[in-house]
PLY file of the C-alpha trace (Angstrom):
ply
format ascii 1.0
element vertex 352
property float x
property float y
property float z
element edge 351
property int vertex1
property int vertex2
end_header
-88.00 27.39 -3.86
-86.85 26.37 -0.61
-84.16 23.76 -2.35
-82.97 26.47 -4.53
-82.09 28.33 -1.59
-80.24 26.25 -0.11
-78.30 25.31 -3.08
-77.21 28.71 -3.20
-76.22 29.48 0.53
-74.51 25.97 -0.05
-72.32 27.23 -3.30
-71.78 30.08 -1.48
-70.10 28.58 1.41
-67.67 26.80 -0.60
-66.79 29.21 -2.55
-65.84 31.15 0.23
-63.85 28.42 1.86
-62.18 27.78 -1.36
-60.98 31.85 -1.86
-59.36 31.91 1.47
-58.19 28.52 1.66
-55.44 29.47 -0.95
-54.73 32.75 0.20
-50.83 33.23 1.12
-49.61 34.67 4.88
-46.26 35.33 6.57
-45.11 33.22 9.33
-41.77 32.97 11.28
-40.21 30.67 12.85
-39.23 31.05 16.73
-37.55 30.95 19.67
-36.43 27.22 20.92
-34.48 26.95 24.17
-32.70 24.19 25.65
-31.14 23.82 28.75
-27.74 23.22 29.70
-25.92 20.07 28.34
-27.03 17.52 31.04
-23.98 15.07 32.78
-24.74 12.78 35.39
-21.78 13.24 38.20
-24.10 16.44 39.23
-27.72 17.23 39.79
-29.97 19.93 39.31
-31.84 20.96 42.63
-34.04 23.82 40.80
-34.36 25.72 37.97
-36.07 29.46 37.96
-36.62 31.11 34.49
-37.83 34.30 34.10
-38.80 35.54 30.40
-39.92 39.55 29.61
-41.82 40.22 26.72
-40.31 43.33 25.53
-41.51 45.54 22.45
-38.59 45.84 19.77
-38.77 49.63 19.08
-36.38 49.04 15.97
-38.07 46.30 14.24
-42.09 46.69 15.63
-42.20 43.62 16.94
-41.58 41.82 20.36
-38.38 39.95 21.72
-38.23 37.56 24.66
-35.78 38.06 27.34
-34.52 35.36 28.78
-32.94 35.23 32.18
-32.22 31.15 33.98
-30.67 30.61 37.08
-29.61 26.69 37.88
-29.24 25.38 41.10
-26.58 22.73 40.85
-25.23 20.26 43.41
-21.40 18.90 43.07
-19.91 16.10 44.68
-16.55 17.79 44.49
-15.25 20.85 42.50
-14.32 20.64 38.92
-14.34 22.45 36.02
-17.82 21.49 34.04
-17.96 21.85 30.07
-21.96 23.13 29.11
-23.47 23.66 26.02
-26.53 26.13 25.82
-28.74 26.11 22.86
-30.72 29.46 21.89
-32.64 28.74 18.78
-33.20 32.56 17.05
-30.50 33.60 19.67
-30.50 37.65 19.17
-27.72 38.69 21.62
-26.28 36.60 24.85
-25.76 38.99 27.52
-23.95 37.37 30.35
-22.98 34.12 31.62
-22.50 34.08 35.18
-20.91 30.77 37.32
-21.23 31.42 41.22
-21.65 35.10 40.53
-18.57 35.41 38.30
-18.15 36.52 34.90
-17.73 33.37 32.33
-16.71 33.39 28.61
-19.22 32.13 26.62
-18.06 31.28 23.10
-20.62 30.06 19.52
-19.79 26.65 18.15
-18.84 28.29 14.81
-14.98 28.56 16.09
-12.14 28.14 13.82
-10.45 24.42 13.98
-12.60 23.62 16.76
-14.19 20.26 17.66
-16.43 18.75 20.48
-17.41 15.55 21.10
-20.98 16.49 21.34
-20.54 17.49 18.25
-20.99 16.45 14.25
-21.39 16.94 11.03
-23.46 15.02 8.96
-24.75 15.80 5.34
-23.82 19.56 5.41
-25.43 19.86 8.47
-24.83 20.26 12.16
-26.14 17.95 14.90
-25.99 17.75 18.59
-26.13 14.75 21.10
-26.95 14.19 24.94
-26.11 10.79 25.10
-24.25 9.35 21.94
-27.03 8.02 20.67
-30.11 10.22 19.63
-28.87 13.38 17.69
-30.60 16.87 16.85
-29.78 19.03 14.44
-28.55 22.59 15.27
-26.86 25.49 13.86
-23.87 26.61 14.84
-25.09 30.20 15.49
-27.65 29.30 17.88
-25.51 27.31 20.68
-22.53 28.52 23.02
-20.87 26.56 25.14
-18.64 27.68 28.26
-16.66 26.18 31.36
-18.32 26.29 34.41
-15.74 26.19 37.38
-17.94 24.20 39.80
-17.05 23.84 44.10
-18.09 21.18 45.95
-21.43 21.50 47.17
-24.08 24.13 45.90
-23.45 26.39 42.58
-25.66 28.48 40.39
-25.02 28.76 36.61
-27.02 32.07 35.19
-27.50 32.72 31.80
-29.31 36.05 30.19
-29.58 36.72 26.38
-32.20 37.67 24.22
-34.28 35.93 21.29
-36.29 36.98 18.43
-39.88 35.69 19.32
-41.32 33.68 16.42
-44.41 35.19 14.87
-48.10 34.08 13.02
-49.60 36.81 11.08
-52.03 34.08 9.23
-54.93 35.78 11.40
-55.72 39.13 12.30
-55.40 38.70 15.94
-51.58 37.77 15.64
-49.48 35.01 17.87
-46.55 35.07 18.97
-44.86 31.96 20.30
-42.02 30.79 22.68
-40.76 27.22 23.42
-38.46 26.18 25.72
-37.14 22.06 25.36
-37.32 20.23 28.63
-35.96 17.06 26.99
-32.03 17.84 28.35
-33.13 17.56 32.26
-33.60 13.59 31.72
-30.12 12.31 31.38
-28.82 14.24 34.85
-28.37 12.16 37.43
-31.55 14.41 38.77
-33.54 17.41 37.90
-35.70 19.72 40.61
-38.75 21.72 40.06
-38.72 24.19 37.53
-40.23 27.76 38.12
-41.44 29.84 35.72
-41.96 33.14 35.50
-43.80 35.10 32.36
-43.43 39.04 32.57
-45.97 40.74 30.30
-46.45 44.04 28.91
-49.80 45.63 29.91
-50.92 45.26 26.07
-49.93 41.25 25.98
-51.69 38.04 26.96
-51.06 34.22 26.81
-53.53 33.13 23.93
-52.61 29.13 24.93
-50.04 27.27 26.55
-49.61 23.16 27.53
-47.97 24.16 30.51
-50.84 23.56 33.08
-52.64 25.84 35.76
-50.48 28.47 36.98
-49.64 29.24 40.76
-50.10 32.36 40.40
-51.42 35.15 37.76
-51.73 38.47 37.52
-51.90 40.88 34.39
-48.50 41.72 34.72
-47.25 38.45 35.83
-47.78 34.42 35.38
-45.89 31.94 37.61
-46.21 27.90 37.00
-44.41 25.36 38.71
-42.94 22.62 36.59
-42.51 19.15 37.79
-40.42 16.06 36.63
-39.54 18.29 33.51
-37.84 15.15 32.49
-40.74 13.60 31.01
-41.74 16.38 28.91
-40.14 16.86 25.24
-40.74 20.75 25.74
-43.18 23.58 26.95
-45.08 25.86 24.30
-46.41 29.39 25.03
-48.52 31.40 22.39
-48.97 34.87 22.99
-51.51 37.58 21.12
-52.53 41.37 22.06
-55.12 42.39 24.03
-58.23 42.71 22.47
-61.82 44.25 23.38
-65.46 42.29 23.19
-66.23 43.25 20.30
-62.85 42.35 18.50
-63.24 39.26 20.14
-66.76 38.14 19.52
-66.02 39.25 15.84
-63.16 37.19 15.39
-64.70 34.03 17.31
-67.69 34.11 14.80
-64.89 34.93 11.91
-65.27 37.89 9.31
-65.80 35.50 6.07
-68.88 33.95 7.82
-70.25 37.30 8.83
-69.69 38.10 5.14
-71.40 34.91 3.99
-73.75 35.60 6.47
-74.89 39.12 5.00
-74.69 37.90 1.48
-77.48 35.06 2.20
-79.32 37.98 4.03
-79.34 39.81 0.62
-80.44 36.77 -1.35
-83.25 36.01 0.34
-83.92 39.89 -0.20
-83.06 39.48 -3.58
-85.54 36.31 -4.42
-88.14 38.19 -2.53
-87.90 41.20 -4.61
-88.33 38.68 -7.32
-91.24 37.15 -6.49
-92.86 40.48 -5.65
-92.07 41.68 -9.14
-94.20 39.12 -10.37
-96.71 38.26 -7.63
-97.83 42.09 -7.20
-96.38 43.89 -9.98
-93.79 46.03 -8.42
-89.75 46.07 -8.58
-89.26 46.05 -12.08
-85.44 45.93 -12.24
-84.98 43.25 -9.28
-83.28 40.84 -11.08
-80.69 43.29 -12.79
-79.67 45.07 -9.27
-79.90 42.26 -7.29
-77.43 40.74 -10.12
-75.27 43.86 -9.74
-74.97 43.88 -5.96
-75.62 40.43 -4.44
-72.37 38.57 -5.89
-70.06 41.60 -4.60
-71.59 42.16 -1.28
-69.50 39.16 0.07
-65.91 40.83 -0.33
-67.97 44.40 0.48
-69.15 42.21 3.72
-65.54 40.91 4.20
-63.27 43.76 3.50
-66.02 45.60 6.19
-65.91 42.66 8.58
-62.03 42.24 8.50
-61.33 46.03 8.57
-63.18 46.49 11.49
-61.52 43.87 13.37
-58.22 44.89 12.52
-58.70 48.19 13.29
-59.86 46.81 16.95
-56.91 45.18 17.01
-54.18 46.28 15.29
-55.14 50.48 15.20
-55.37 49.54 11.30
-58.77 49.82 9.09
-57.25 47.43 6.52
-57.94 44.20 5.07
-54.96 41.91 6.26
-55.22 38.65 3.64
-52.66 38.93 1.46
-53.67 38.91 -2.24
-57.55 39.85 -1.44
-57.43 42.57 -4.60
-56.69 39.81 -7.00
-58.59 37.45 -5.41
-61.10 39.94 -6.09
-60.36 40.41 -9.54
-60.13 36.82 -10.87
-63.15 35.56 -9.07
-66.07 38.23 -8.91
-66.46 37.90 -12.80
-66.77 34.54 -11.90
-68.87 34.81 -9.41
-70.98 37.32 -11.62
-71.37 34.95 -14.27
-72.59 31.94 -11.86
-74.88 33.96 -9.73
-76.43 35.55 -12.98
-77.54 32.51 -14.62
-78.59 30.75 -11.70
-80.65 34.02 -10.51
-82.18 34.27 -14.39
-83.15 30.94 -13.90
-85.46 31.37 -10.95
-86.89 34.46 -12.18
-88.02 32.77 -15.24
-89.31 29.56 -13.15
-90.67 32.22 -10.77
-92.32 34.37 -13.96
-93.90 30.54 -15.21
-95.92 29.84 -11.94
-97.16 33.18 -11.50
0 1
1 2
2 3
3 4
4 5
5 6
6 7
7 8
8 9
9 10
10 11
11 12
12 13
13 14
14 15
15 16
16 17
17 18
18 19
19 20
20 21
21 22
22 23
23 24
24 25
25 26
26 27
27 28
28 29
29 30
30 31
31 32
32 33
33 34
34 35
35 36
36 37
37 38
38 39
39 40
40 41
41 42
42 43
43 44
44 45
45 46
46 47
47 48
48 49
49 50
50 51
51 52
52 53
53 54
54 55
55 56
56 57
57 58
58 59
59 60
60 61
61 62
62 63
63 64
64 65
65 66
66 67
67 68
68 69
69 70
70 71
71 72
72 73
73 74
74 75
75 76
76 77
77 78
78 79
79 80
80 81
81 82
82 83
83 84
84 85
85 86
86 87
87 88
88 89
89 90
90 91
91 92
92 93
93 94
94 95
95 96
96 97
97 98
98 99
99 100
100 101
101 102
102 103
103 104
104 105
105 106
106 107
107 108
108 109
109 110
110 111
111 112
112 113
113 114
114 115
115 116
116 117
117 118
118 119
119 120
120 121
121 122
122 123
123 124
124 125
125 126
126 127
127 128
128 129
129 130
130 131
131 132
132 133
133 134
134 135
135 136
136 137
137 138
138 139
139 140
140 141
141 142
142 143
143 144
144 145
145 146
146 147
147 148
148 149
149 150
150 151
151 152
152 153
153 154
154 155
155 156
156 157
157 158
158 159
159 160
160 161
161 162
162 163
163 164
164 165
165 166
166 167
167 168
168 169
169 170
170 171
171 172
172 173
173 174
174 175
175 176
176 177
177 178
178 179
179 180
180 181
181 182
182 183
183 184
184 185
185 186
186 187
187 188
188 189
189 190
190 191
191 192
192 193
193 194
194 195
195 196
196 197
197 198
198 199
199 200
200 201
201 202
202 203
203 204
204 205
205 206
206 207
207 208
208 209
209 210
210 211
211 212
212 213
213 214
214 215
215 216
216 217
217 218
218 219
219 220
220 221
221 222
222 223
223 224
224 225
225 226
226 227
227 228
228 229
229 230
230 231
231 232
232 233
233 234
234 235
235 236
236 237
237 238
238 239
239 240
240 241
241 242
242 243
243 244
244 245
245 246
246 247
247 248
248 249
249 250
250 251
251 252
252 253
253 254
254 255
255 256
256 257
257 258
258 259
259 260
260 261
261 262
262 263
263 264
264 265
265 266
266 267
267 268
268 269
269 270
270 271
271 272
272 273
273 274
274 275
275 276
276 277
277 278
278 279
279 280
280 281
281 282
282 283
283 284
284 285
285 286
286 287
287 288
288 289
289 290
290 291
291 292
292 293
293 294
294 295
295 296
296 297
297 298
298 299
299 300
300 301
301 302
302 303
303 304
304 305
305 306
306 307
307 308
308 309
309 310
310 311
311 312
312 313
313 314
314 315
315 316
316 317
317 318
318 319
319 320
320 321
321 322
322 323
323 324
324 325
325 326
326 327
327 328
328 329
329 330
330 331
331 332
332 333
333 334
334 335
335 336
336 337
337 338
338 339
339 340
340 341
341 342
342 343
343 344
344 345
345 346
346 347
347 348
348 349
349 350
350 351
């Protein structure tokens, strides 16, 4: 009895995995920032970025703003070619060179060619040092002339970028990444501070950055060091979210729904065996037939609802495709858990 059980709750299990292993959800791709094109007759002495989550009002969504100041160091003055890449770049505000208005102008120009610069297959690509070459669009770089004195200079740059999205779970991310890579071929790069600005309704979900200096809920300061020998820095952020939302979504709505349907078949068998063992619940079999196999989606449309509606302000089921899922597979389902079922009852119905 015991074996049969567990042969069940086993099925069971895969069966869910399989359903929502194969079930389709929207993802987009996101920011990437890179710093300036690096050169090694200057250094870097610090670099301060500050990025505000802001909500899009238009599109219901959230944008990062991006505001980075350099501190650079010239042996003389000169005038300083620098290529910016913005990856999802959604407007460039300002350039500013020692306070001072600078034209900032897309790679996409008319006739025009840079020795950073090539096209290869159709495509695009970008290079630091002659040698190692990235692909890029056009859209997402801008390059300007930064009219460098002798001594200190700061090089600001402000624009905007559409943050990259995962909607794959209910609790949705939404990411930033900003490529250190660049600093390593300058003659030398400072510290780099960082500065997150959140909304009252965001939080950082994960990040490789480190332990921050400082943290608040409005605020999140880290300090990074030798950037140089990092390829990048990743930043995942996701709504705020009460207990309950969270303890839900730790444990996971399917298994809560598995976990209520393997409640009801152990009610189920034991209906059963009291049909037969004391003469009572005539009709097990046939309800417990009728309700068992659909109680998982009931369980999971319920568990997922909920959530989401903790969440998002939404009592909805979010997996894509979970009506037709519904539809091919419950008469499936039906079908297996009937026969199985009618076979214990009648093994049940022998021995007693």
């Amino acid at each position: 009895m015991k074996k049969k059980i567990a042969v069940l709750t086993v099925c069971l299990s895969i069966w869910t995995m399989l359903l929502f292993s194969n079930m389709a959800n929207p993802m987009a791709p996101h920011s990437i920032t890179g710093q300036l094109l690096p050169v090694s007759k200057v250094k870097v002495s610090s670099e301060r970025i500050d990025i505000r989550i802001k909500r899009d009002t238009l599109e219901h969504d959230y944008q990062s703003h991006f505001t980075i100041v350099y501190h650079i160091q010239a042996a003389e003055a000169m005038n300083l070619p620098l290529l910016f890449l913005a990856y999802n770049l959604d407007g460039l505000q300002q350039v500013l060179v020692n306070q001072k208005q600078t034209e900032a102008r897309t790679l996409d120009q008319p006739n025009a060619t840079f020795p950073f610069l090539r096209r290869d297959n159709g495509s695009y690509e970008i290079t630091y040092d002659s040698q190692q070459w990235r692909r890029v669009s056009l859209t997402d770089a801008f390059y300007f002339t930064a009219r460098l004195k002798q001594g200190d200079n700061t090089v600001q740059v402000q624009y905007t970028a559409s943050m990259g999205f995962d909607r794959r779970d209910i609790l949705p991310k939404y990411e930033i990444d900003y490529l250190l890579f660049p600093s390593k071929y300058w003659s030398s790069f400072g510290p780099i501070d960082l500065y997150l600005h959140l909304e009252d309704n965001m939080e950082v979900a994960k990040q490789d950055i480190g332990i921050p200096e400082q943290q608040t809920t409005a605020m999140i300061h880290w300090i990074i060091r030798a950037a140089g020998a990092r390829e990048s820095f990743h930043i995942d952020l996701s709504p705020k979210t009460s207990i309950v939302a969270k303890a839900i979504l730790w444990v996971s709505p399917n298994l809560l729904a598995l976990i209520g349907s393997v409640a009801l078949l152990f009610l189920h068998l034991r209906a059963i065996y009291r049909k037969y063992a004391l003469g009572r619940n005539r009709f097990a079999l046939s309800i417990g037939n009728l309700i068992v196999p659909a109680s998982f989606y009931t369980f999971a449309w319920f568990w997922s609802g909920l959530a989401n509606y903790l969440v998002n302000g939404a009592f909805e089921q979010r997996s894509r495709g979970f009506i037709l899922m519904v539809v091919l597979t419950l008469p499936v389902l039906y079908l297996i858990y009937g026969l199985v079922l009618f076979l214990v009852d009648r093994s049940m119905r022998a021995k007693l």
